[in-house]
matplotlib code that plots the C-alpha trace (Angstrom):
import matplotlib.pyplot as plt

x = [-3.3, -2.9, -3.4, 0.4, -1.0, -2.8, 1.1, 2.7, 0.4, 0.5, 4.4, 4.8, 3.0, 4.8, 5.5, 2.9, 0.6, -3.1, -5.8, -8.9, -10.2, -14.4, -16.2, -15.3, -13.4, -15.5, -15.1, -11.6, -9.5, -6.4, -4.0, -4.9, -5.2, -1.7, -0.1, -1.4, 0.3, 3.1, 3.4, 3.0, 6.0]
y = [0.9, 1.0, -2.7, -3.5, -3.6, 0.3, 0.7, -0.1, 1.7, 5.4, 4.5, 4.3, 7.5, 10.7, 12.8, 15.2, 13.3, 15.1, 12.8, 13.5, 11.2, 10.3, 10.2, 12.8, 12.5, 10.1, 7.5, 8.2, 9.0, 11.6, 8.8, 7.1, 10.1, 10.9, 7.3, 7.9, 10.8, 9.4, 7.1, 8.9, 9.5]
z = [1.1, -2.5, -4.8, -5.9, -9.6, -9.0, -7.6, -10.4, -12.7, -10.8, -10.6, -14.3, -15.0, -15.9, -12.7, -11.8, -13.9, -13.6, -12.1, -10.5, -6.8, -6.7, -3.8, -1.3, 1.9, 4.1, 0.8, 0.0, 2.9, 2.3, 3.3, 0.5, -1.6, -0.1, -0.9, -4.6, -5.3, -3.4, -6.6, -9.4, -11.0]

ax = plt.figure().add_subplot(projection="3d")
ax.plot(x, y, z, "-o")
ax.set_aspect("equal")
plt.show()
């Protein structure tokens, strides 16, 4: 769901890392949203 190289960015990030998701719901899914903060931290 998430590009390995986005993966290992969000994964080096401090945890609970603010961030903010463009485009609403019908452009960003929540599984993705989900997955991402999955890997921060």
């Amino acid at each position: 769901m998430v590009p390995a190289p986005v993966a290992s960015y969000l994964s080096s990030l401090a945890k609970e890392t603010p961030g903010y998701v463009f485009g609403g719901p019908l452009a960003v899914p929540a599984q993705v949203i989900a997955a991402i903060q999955a890997l921060v931290g």
